[in-house]
Each structure stands twice: as structure tokens, then as C-alpha cells.
C-alpha positions as CSV (number, residue, x, y, z in Angstrom):
1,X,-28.3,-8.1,-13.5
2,X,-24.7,-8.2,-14.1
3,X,-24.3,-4.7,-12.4
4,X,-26.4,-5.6,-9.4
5,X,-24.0,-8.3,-8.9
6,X,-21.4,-5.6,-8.8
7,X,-22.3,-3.4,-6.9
8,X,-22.0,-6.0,-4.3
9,X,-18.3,-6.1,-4.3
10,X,-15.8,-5.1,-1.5
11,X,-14.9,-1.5,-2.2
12,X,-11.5,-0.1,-1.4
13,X,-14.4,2.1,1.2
14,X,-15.1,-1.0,3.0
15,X,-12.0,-2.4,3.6
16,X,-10.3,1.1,4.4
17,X,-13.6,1.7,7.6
18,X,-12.9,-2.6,8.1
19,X,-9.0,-1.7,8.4
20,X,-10.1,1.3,10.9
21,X,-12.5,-1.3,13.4
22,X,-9.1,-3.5,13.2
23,X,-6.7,-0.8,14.9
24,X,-9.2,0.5,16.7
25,X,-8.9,-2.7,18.6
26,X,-5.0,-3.4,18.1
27,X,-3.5,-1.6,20.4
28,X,-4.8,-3.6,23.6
29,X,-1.6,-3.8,24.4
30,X,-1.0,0.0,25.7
31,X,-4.0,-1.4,28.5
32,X,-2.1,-3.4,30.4
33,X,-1.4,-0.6,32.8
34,X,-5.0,-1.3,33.3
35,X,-4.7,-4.3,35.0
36,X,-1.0,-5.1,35.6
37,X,-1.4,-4.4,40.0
38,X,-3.9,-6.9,40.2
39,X,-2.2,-9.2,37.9
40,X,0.8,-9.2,40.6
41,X,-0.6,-9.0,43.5
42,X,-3.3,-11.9,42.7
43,X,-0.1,-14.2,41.2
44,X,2.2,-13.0,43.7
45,X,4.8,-11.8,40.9
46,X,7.3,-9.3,42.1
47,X,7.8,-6.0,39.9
48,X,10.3,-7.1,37.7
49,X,8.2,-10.3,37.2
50,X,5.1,-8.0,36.5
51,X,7.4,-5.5,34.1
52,X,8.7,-8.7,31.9
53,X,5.2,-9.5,31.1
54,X,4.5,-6.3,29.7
55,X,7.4,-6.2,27.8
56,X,6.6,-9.6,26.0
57,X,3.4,-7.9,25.1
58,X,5.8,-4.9,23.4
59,X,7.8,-7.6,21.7
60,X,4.9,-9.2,20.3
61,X,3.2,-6.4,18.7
62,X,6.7,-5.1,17.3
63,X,7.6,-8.3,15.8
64,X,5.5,-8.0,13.0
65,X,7.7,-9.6,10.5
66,X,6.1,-13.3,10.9
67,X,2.5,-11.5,10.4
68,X,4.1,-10.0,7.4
69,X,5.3,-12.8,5.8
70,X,2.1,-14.9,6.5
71,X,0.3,-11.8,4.6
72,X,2.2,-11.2,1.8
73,X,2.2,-15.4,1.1
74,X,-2.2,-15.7,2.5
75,X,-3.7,-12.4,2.0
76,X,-6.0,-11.0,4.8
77,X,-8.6,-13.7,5.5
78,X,-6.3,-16.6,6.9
79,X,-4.0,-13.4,8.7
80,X,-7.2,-12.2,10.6
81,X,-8.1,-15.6,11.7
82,X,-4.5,-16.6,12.5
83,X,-4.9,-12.8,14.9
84,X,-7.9,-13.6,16.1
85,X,-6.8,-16.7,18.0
86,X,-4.0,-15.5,18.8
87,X,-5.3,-12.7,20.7
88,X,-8.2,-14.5,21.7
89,X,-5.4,-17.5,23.3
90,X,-3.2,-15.1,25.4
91,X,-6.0,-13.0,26.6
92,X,-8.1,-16.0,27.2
93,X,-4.7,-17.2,29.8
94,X,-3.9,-14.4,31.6
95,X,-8.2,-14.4,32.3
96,X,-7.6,-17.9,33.3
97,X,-5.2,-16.9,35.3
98,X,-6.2,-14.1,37.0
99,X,-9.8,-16.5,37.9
100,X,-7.6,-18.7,39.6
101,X,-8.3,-21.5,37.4
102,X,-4.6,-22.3,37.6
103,X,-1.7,-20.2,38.5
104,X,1.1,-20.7,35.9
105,X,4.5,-19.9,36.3
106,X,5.2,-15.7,35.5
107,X,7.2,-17.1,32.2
108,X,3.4,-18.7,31.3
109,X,1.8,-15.9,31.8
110,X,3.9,-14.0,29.6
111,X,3.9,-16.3,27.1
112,X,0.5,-15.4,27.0
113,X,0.8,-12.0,26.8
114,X,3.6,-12.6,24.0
115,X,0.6,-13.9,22.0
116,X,-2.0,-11.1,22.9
117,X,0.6,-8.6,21.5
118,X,1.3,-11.0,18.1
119,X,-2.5,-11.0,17.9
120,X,-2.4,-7.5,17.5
121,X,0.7,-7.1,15.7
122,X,-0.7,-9.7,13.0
123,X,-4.2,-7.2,12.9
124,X,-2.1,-4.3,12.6
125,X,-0.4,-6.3,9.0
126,X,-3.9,-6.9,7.7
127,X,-5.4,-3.4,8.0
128,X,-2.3,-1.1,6.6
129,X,-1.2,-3.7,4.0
130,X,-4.8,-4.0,2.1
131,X,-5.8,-0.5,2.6
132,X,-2.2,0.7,1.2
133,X,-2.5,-1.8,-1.5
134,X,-6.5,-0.7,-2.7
135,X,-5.6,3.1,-2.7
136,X,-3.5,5.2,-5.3
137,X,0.1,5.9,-4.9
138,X,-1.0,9.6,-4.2
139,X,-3.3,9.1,-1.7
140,X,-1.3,6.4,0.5
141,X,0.3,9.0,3.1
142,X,-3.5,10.2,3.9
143,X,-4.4,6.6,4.1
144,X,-1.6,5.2,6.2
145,X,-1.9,8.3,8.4
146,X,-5.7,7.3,9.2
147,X,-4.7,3.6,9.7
148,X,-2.1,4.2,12.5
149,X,-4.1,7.0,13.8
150,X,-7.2,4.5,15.3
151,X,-4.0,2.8,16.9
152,X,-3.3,5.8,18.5
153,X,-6.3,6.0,19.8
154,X,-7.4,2.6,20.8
155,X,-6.1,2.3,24.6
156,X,-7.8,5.6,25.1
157,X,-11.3,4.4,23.8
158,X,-10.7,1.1,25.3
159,X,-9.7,2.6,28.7
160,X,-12.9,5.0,28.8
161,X,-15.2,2.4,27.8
162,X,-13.7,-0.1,30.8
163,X,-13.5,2.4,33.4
164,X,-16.7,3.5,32.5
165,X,-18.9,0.3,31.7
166,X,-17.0,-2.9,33.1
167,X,-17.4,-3.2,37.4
168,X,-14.1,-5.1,37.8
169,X,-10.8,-6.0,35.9
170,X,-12.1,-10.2,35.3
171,X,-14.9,-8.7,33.1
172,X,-13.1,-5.8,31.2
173,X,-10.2,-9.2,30.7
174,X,-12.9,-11.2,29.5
175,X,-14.0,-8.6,27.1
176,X,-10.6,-8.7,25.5
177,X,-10.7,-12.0,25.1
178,X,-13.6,-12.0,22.8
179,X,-14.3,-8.8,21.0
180,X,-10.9,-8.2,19.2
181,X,-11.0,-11.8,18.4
182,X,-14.5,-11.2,16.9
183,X,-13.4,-8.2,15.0
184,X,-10.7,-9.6,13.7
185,X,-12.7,-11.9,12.1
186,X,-15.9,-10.3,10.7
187,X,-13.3,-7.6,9.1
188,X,-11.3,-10.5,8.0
189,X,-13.7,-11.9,6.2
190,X,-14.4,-9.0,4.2
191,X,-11.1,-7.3,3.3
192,X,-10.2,-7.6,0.0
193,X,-7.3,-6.8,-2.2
194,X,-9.1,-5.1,-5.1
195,X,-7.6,-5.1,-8.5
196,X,-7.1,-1.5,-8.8
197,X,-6.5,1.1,-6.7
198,X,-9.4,3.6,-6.1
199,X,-8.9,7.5,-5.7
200,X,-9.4,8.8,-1.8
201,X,-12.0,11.3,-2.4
202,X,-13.9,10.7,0.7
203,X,-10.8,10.6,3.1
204,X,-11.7,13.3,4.8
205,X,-14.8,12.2,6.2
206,X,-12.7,10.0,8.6
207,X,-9.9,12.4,9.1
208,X,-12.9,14.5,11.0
209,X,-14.0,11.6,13.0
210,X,-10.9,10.5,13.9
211,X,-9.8,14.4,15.2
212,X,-13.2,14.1,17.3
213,X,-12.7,11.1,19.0
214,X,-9.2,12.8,20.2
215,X,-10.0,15.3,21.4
216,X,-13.0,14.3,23.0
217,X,-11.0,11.6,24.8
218,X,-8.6,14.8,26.1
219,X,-11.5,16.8,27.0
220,X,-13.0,14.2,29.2
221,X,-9.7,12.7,30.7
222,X,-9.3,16.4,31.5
223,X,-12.0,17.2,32.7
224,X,-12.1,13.8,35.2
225,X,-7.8,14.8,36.2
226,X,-8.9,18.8,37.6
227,X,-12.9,19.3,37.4
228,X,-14.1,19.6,41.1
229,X,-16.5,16.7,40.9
230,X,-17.2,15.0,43.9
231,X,-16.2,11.8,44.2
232,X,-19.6,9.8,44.4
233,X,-20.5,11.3,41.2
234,X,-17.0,10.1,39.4
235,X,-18.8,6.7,38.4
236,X,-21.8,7.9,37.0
237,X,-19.7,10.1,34.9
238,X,-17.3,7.3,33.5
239,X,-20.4,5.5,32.7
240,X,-21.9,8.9,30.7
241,X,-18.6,9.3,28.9
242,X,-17.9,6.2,27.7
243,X,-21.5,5.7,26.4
244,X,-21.1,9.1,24.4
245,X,-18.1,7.5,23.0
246,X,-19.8,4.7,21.7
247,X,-22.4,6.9,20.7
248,X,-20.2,8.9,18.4
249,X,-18.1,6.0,17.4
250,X,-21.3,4.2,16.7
251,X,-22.6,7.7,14.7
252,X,-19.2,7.2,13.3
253,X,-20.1,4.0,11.3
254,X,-24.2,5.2,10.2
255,X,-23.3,8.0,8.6
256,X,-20.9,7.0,5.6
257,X,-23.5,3.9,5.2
258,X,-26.1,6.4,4.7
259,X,-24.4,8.4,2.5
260,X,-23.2,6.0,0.6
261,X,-19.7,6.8,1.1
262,X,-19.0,2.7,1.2
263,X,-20.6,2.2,-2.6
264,X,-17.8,1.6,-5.4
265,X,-19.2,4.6,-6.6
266,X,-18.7,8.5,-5.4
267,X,-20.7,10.0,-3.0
268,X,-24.2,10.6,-3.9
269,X,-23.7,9.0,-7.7
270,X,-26.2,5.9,-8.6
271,X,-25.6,3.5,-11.4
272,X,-28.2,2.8,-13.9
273,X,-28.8,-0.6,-13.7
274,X,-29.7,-0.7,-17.6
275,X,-26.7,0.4,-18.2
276,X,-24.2,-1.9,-16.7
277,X,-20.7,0.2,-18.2
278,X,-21.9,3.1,-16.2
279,X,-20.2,1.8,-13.1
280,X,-16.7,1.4,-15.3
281,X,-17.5,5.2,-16.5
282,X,-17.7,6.6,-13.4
283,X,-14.3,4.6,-12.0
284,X,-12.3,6.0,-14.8
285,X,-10.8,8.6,-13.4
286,X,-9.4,6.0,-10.4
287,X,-5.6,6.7,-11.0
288,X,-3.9,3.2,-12.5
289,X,-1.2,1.8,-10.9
290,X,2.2,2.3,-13.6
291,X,2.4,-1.3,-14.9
292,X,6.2,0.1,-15.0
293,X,6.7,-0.4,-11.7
294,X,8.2,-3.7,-10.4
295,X,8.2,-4.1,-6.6
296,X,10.8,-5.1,-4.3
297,X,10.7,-8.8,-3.1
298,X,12.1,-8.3,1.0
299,X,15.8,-9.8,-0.6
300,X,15.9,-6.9,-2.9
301,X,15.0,-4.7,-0.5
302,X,17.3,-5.2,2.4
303,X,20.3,-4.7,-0.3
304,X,19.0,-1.4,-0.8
305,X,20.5,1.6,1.4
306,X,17.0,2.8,1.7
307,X,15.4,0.1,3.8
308,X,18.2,0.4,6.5
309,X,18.1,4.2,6.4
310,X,14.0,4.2,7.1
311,X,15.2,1.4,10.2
312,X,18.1,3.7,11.6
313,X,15.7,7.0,11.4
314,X,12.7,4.7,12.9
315,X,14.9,3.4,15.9
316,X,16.3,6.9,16.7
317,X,12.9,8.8,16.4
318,X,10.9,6.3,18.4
319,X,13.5,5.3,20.9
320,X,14.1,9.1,21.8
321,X,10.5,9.2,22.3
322,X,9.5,6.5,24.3
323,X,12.3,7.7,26.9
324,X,9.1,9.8,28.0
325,X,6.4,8.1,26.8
326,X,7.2,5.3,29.1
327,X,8.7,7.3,32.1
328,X,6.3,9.9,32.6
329,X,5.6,9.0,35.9
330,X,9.6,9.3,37.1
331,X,9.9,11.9,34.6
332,X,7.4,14.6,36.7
333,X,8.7,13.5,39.8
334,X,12.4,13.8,39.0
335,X,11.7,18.0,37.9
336,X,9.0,18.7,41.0
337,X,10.5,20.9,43.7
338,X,10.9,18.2,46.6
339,X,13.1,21.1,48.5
340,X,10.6,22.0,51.2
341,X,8.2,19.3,51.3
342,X,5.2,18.9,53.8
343,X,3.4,15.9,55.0
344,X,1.2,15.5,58.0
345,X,2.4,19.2,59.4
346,X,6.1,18.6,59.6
347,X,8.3,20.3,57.1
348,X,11.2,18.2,55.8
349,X,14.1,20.3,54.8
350,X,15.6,18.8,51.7
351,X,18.9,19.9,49.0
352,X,18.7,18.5,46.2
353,X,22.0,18.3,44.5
354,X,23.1,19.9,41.6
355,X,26.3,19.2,39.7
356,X,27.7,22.1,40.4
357,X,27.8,23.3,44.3
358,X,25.6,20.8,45.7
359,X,27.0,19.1,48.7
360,X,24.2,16.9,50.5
361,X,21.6,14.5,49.5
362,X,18.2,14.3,51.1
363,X,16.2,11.3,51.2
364,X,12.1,11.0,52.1
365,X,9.2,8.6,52.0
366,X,6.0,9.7,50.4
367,X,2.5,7.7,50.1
368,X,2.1,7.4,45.6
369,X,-0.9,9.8,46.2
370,X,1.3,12.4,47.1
371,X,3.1,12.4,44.3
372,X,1.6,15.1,41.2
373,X,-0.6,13.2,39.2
374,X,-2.5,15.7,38.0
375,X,0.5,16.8,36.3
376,X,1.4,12.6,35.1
377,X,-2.5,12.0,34.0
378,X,-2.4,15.6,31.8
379,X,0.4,14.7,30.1
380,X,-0.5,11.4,29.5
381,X,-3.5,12.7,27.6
382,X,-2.0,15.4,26.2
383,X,0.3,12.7,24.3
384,X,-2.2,10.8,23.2
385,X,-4.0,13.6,21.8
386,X,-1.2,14.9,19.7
387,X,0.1,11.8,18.8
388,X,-3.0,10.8,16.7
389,X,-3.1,14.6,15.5
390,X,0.6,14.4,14.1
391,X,-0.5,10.3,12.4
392,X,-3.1,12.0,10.4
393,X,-1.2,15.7,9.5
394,X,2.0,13.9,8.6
395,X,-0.2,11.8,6.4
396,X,-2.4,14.6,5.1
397,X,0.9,16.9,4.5
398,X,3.1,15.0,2.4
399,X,0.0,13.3,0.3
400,X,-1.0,17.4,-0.2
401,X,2.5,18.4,-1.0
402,X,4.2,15.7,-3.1
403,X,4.7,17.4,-6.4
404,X,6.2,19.8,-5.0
405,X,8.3,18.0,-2.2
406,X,8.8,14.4,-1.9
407,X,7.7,12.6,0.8
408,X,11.0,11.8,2.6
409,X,10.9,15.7,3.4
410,X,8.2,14.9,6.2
411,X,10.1,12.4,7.9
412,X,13.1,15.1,8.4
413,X,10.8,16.8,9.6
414,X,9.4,14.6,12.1
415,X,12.8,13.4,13.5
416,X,13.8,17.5,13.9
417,X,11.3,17.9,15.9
418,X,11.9,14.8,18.0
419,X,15.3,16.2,18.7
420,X,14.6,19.9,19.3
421,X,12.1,18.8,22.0
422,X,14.6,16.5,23.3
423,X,16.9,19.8,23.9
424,X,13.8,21.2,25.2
425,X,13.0,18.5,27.8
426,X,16.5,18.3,29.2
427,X,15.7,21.7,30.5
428,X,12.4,21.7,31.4
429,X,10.7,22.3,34.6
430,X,7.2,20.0,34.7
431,X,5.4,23.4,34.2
432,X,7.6,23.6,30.7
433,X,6.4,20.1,30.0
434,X,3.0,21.3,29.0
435,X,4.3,22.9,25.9
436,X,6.9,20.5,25.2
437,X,4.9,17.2,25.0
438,X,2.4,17.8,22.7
439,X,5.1,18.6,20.1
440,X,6.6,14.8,21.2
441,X,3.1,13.7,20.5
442,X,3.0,15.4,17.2
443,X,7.0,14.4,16.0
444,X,6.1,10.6,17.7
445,X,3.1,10.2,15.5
446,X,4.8,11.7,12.3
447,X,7.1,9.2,12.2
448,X,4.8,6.5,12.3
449,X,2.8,8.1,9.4
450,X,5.6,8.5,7.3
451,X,7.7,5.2,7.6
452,X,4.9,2.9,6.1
453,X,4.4,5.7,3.4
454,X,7.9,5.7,2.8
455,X,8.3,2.0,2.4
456,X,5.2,1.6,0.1
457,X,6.9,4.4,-2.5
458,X,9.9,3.1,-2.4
459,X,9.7,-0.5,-2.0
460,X,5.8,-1.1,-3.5
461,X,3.2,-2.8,-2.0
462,X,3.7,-6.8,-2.8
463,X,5.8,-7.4,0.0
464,X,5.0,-4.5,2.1
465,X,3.9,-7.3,5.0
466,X,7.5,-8.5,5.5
467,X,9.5,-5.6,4.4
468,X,7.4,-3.2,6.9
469,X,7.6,-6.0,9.4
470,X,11.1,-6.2,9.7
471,X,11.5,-2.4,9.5
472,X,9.2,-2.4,12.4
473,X,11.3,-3.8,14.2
474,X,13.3,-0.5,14.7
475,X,10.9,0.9,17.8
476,X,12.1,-2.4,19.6
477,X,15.6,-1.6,19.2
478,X,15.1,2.0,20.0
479,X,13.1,1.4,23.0
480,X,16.1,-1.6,24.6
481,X,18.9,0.8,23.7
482,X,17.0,4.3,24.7
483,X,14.3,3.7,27.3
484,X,16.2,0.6,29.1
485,X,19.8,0.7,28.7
486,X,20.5,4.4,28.3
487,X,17.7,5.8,30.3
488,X,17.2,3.6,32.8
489,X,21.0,2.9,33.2
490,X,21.7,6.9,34.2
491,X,18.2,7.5,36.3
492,X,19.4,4.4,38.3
493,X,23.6,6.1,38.2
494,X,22.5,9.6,39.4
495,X,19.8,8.3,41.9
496,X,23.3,8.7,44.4
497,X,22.6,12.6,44.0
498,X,19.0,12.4,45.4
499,X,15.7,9.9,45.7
500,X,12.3,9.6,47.1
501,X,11.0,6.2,48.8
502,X,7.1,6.3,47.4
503,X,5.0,3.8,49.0
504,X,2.5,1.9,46.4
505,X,-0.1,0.6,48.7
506,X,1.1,-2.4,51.3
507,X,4.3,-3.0,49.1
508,X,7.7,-1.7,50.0
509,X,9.2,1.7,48.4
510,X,10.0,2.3,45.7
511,X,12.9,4.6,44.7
512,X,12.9,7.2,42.3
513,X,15.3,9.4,40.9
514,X,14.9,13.1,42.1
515,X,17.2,16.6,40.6
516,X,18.2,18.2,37.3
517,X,20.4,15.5,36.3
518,X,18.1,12.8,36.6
519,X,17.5,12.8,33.2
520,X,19.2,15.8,31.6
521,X,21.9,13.5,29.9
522,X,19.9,11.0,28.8
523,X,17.9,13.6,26.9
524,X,20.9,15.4,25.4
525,X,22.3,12.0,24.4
526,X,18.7,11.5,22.7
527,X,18.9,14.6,21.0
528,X,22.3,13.4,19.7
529,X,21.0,10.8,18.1
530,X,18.5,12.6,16.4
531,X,21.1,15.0,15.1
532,X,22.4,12.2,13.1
533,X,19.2,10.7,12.7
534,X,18.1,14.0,10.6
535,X,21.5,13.3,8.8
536,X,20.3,10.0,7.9
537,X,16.5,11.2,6.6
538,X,18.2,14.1,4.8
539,X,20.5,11.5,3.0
540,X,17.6,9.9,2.1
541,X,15.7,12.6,0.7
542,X,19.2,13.4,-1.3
543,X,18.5,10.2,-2.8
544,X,14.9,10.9,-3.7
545,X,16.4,13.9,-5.9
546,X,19.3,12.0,-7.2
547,X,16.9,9.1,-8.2
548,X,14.1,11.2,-9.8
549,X,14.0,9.0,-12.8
550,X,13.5,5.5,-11.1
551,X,11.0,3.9,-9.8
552,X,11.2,5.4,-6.3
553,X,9.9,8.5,-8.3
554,X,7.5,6.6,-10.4
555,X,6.2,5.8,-7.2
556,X,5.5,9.5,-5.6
557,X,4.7,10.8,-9.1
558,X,2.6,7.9,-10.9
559,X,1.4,10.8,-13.6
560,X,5.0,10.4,-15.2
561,X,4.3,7.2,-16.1
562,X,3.0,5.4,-18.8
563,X,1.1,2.5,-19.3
564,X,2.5,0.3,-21.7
């Protein structure tokens, strides 16, 4: 039966929960954290050693222009194989390494880890590109908004389900080096480009599960950071919470099969197999793309001002964010109160300077135990919470809202709130953290929703792979010029007003940064930047409005087009 054979096909359904599975095991990188001590301390790398490997894992997964190119030239099944060695290969070498099969050279080693993070970068191509490309121009926001989200959310599933069911770091290494790889490749296999675009009607569905596994990852990692539980009992409860996760992630994946949310079909709708047009009927009301749209080849679009406007706002937004996301730790301990401090009964009497009147500097050592990380691991989830919150209500918000006001809107939005709590964190206490990061979480994840969105409508979808690639490459430049050169630059100038030696473990201390101006003017030069940063995103909504006839518009409003 010619319909039987049909109803066989990838649907858009598929690939979008395949595309999900993909991030969800993409962002591996974000878990080096995880093992990173014994990495050193087994290869004898110094710090700096151990800190270049986890940046060549960041430069991996942000240089996702070769993955886009390989797409946009070989489509999704020669990409996911190409990731799935990849990550298989570096993963596979730091294991190696950490066995003590061989010890390589620290520049090995993070060579491997280069490859890990292209692994995932090149994963990352396949499951936005074809899911954006199989959905309608009105539903691509809600789509790319569910794709990044699972990112999001991937270190803190992976990190539950390792603390919880692998005994040591060799086994949780292992694991990376064969399920993404394995992933990878079963989703591979099936993602398909379809030929036209299907309508997002059951969406919503995921947006759901996706909200539960966030906040039940902040619940528990809450719970485990301030519930009285008694320390014998903290490993039986790991290993209850990350089987729950599975469980739900696993619940996660029955129920759309068993509603038949995955058929080319709407839910709960059969097709009559004696009446093989059926199927075609009940598709008809799947918008069309405009056959009047012609898509930007990645030459067209860099001479547009639009692609370098979506890279400035993307550098600025991200880079001011990542000055916390990646300095939490310093962050907490550069606002607590350090001027009466007590350790083993004696009472150290310390001034810490301020640049006003202050006139001595004290100096102490402190075990890393003593330093708050209640306060550190709370705000660490709270981050990760809100971040995947603000991927998928960016995403929802300017699909919901785009007759009325185009998408660029969302990202001023996004990059306004990035500055505002910029302002707010150069005055903040750690108590006034608590408010202030999960609106970072919510402006950070915004503008990862919105820039793939953006560069869909206004560049299309047929070289999305190496135009989003190289726009990708903004985060990078914001995290070099923010996090390292700007932030770390000024913690490092002002740590002549005040430090604290903290001991980690046998190793000598290390020094951190402590008073107001620690980081006050590396947060009002952040906030700077997002001033003109909004400028820029409000430019380039002044261009969506001056351009309302072209095919940026015909993109966000495919109703005002006809096919020919």
C-alpha cells in the first residue's frame, strides 16, 4: 500500500525529539569541571596547564563554522558520523590518559579535548539546522528555543546521572566516550531534511518536559547544597535522583510515541489506508515555504550589515555574561564579609579597602571548605535553571508575538536585561545575587534563542550551517575580551587592595581577589557595552521596519506571500 509506505517516513516530529537526544548530549563540554582535579593531579599539569585544556574544549564547541560548512555541503548523516568520532576520539584520549596507558604531553591532551568540544559543536549543526529547516517560518523561534534549551540542560542531567550512578571519574570518562558517540549516530541516521515544512502544533508537549527537567534538576541540587541530610545517606540519594531523572527523561520519550505525536499526521488523526490522498489532506494546512524567497549563500550574507550586527550583539550579550558564569566561585568570595573572620577560635581582624578611605590591606589563608559554597553551588543552579527557562520563553515570545512585533524586538530585549543586571551586579552584596542571577540566566538564554531565529529570517535556512557557524563565533570573542582580558586583567590589578590565600587540598594557595572593587568596574564596563550593544539590536530592528517589504519580512510574515 502506497500510504503504508508513507507513513513510514521521517516526520519533521522525529527529527525535532532526534535533534533534542543530540543536545541533550552536546554540551559535555560544561562537565569538565567534573573531572579536571584528577586530570592534573594524575598528569601532573600545573593550573594553567589544566585551565588551557578546558579552554580548547570552549574553542571547539564555538568554532562551529567547519561543522557548518560540512552540513550545508553533506546534510546530517555524514555530519553525525563525522561528530561522533570526533567526540568519541578526544574523549577516548583523555580516558587513555587518565588510565595511564600513556601520558602525553598537556598540548596532547588538549588536542584531545579540542576534538571532544568539535564533536559536540558539529552535533550542535546537525540538530538546529534540520529542525529549523523542517519547521515553518512561524514556528522557528519556538523550535530553536527547544533545541538550545536541552543544551542548557545537558551538563546538569549529565552531572546528576554521574554523581549519582558512575563509582569513579575512569567510568563516568568512559561513558563519554561511547554514548554521545552512539547518539550521534542512531539520530544521524534518521534526521531528515523533509521537503516541506510542517506546522508546530505539538510543540508544547516538549516545552513542558523540558521546564520539568529544570526545575527538577534545581530542586534536587538544592535540596543536596542546604537539606540537613546526613552524610552517609548523600550516596543513596544521588543514586535515587539520577534514576528519577532517567525515569522522567525516559517517560519523556514513551509518551509522544504513544500518542502518536511522532506520526506525519496530528495527534490522534489516522489515515485510511484506502484512501491513500488522505494523508496529503490532512497536511494541507502545513504552511508552504514562499517560493519567493531566495536565501543568502554565507558571501552574500557577510556583505550584509545584518549578519555583523547579530555578531556584535552576540559577543557583547554573551561576553558580559560569562564574566559570572565563569567566575562564580571568585565572584561570591570577592562580596563576602572577610572583616572579622574566625577559624580554629582565633579572630583575625581584617580592613578591607575601599576606594575611598581605606588605608590597610589584610591578607589570610583559608582551607577551600571554608569558603561559602552554599552560596557558589545555589547560584550555580539557579543559572542553569533560568537559563533553559529564558531558551524556551524567548523562543515561545517572539514566535507568539510576530505580527504584531518582529522578532529583532526580543533580542533588545534580551541584551537590556543583560546590561541592567550588569548595573545590578556591580553593586550587589552575595545576598543581592540571589535575585540578580536568575535574570542573567533568563537575558543569557534569550540571546541564544533569538540569534539562530534571527539568522534563519533573515538570512534563510540553505546555508544556515556556515552563516550561524561563523556568527557563533561571537561568544568566543566575548568571552577572550570580557571574561579573560577585561575581567581577569582588573581582579588580578585590584587584588593589591585585598586577597585571601585558599588552600585546595595539598596544593599551594591560591589568591583571590577580596573588596567592592574587585569587580565593580569590570561590571560597569560590561554594562557599557551593552548600552551600545542595545543600540546595535535597536538599529537592527529599525531595519526590520524600514525593510518591511523584502524578504527579511517575507521571512517573519510568510502569509504575505505568494506562491507563484
Amino acid at each position: 500500500c502506497r500510504c503504508r509506505l508513507r507513513m513510514f517516513h521521517v516526520s519533521s516530529y522525529t527529527t525535532l525529539f532526534l535533534g533534542m537526544l543530540m543536545m541533550s548530549f552536546s554540551g559535555t563540554i560544561y562537565l569538565y569541571s567534573v573531572y579536571s582535579a584528577q586530570l592534573g593531579s594524575r598528569l601532573l599539569y600545573d593550573e594553567t596547564q589544566v585551565a588551557l585544556i578546558g579552554t580548547m574544549a570552549n574553542v571547539g564547541v564555538w568554532a562551529g563554522i567547519f561543522g557548518g560548512i560540512f552540513y550545508d555541503r553533506f546534510g546530517p548523516l555524514l555530519t553525525s558520523i563525522c561528530a561522533a568520532v570526533m567526540v568519541s576520539g578526544g574523549y577516548a584520549g583523555i580516558f587513555m590518559a587518565m588510565k595511564g596507558i600513556f601520558r602525553p604531553h598537556f598540548v596532547v591532551v588538549a588536542i584531545y579535548s579540542f576534538f571532544a568540544g568539535q564533536g559536540s559543536s558539529w552535533a550542535y549543526t546537525v540538530a538546529l539546522n534540520t529542525s529549523v529547516r523542517n519547521f515553518g517560518p512561524e514556528d522557528r523561534g519556538k523550535v530553536v528555543g527547544l533545541m538550545v534549551c536541552f543544551f542548557g540542560l545537558c551538563a546538569g542531567m549529565l552531572t546528576q546521572i554521574s554523581r549519582g550512578i558512575f563509582s569513579d571519574i575512569d567510568t563516568f570518562l568512559l561513558f563519554l566516550t561511547i554514548a554521545p558517540a552512539s547518539v550521534y549516530l542512531v539520530a544521524g541516521a534518521f534526521s531528515r531534511v523533509n521537503s516541506r515544512p510542517t506546522a508546530a502544533r505539538n510543540i508544547l508537549f516538549w516545552y513542558g518536559f523540558a521546564l520539568v527537567i529544570a526545575v527538577y534538576l534545581g530542586g534536587t541540587n538544592t535540596a543536596l547544597a542546604f537539606a540537613p541530610f546526613d552524610a552517609k545517606h548523600t550516596p543513596m540519594l544521588l543514586r535515587v535522583f539520577a534514576i528519577v531523572l532517567i525515569s522522567i527523561f525516559a517517560l519523556g520519550v514513551l509518551l509522544p510515541i504513544l500518542s502518536g505525536v511522532f506520526s506525519g499526521t496530528p495527534s490522534g488523526m489516522s489515515v485510511n489506508e484506502e484512501n491513500p490522498g488522505e494523508l496529503d489532506e490532512l497536511l494541507r494546512d502545513d504552511p508552504p515555504e514562499p517560493k519567493a524567497l531566495r536565501d543568502h549563500t554565507a558571501l552574500q550574507a557577510a556583505k550584509t550589515p545584518d549578519l555583523w550586527l547579530l555578531f556584535a550583539v552576540f559577543a557583547i550579550s554573551i561576553g558580559s555574561g560569562i564574566i559570572t558564569v565563569n567566575t562564580t566561585p571568585q565572584i561570591v568570595i570577592a562580596k563576602s564579609d572577610w572583616t572579622e573572620y574566625h577559624a580554629n577560635g582565633t579572630k583575625f581582624n581584617m580592613t578591607i579597602p575601599v576606594p575611598a578611605n581605606s588605608t590597610t590591606v589584610g591578607h589570610i589563608h583559608i582551607k577551600e571548605s571554608e569558603t561559602n559554597l552554599s552560596a557558589i553551588t545555589l547560584l550555580v543552579v539557579l543559572f542553569s535553571v533560568f537559563n533553559s527557562i529564558g531558551r524556551i520563553l524567548f523562543g515561545f515570545l517572539c514566535d507568539t508575538f510576530m505580527h504584531r512585533l518582529p522578532r529583532a524586538f526580543w533580542l533588545v530585549v534580551a541584551i537590556a536585561l543583560m546590561g541592567s543586571v550588569q548595573v545590578y551586579f556591580a553593586f550587589a552584596t552575595v545576598e543581592m545575587l540571589y535575585a540578580g542571577v536568575p535574570v542573567l540566566g533568563i537575558a543569557y538564554g534569550g540571546t541564544f534563542a533569538m540569534i539562530p531565529t534571527l539568522v534563519a529570517e533573515i538570512h534563510g535556512v540553505s546555508h544556515m550551517g556556515t552563516i550561524f557557524g561563523f556568527v557563533g563565533l561571537g561568544p568566543a570573542v566575548g568571552s577572550i575580551l570580557f571574561n579573560t582580558l577585561l575581567g581577569g586583567k582588573l581582579d588580578d590589578y585590584f587584588m593589591k587592595d585585598g586577597y585571601i590565600c585558599i588552600v585546595e587540598g595539598t596544593k599551594l594557595c591560591s589568591k583571590k581577589c577580596i573588596g567592592p572593587s574587585c569587580f565593580f568596574y569590570t561590571y560597569i564596563i560590561a554594562a557599557g557595552c551593552c548600552l551600545l550593544g542595545v543600540g546595535l539590536a535597536i538599529y537592527l530592528l529599525i531595519r526590520r521596519y524600514r525593510h518591511a517589504a523584502d524578504r527579511v519580512h517575507l521571512h517573519a510574515y510568510p502569509s504575505a506571500v505568494r506562491e507563484e
